[in-house]
C-alpha angles and dihedrals in degrees: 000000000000091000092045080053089055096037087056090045099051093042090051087049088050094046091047089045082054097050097052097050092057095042081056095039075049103062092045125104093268102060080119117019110262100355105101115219120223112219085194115061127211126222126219123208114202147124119244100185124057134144119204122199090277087081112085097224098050098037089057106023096048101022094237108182099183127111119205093269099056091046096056092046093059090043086059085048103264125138121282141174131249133174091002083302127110106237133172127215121274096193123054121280115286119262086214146005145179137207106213102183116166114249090220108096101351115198089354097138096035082059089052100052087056099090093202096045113115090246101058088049105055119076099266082048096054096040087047091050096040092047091045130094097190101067091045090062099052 
């Protein structure tokens, strides 16, 4: 019984031997032919669902005045407004961002703040704009 012990033994050294060397085989730049693995991972900061002031709700929900460009442009760390005040970034500038904005009604409202726009001037302009607070505050 004492060989069956050592035979046990060797053949669990060889195996572990084994499986270290594939886990390290592995972690190197081949694991897939031609796609090099990074060991350390990078992490992305951004933000994928924003609404500017082209999307109806929160255009008229939050008050967001910003258009995608300005949105972008404060991702990037550029300036931006909020809250009718110019304010810069306090955090680095965003790896990524998208600009959600619902397809249903898009710039409605931006087209309605503009007195001379087509829209403010017909009838369904003028009652939108006389039933609505939102247009008497700005």
């Amino acid at each position: 019984m004492h060989i069956d012990r050592l035979l046990a033994a060797a053949l669990a050294a060889a195996f572990a031997q084994f499986a270290i060397e594939t886990v390290v085989m592995a972690q190197g730049p081949d694991l897939v032919t031609g796609i090099p693995v990074k060991l350390e991972r990078e992490a992305h900061y951004g933000d994928l669902h924003l609404h500017t002031s082209y999307s109806f709700d929160a255009h008229l929900a939050f008050g967001a005045k910003v258009d995608p460009d300005g949105a972008y442009r404060f991702a990037r760390a550029g300036p931006g407004e909020y809250l009718d005040e110019e304010v810069d970034r306090a955090t680095p500038p965003l790896d990524f961002m998208a600009v959600t904005d619902h397809a249903e009604w898009i710039g409605l409202l931006n087209t309605l703040e503009v007195p001379n726009s087509a829209l403010s001037q017909s009838e369904v302009g003028k009652g939108l704009r006389e039933r609505s607070e939102i247009f008497s505050e700005r």
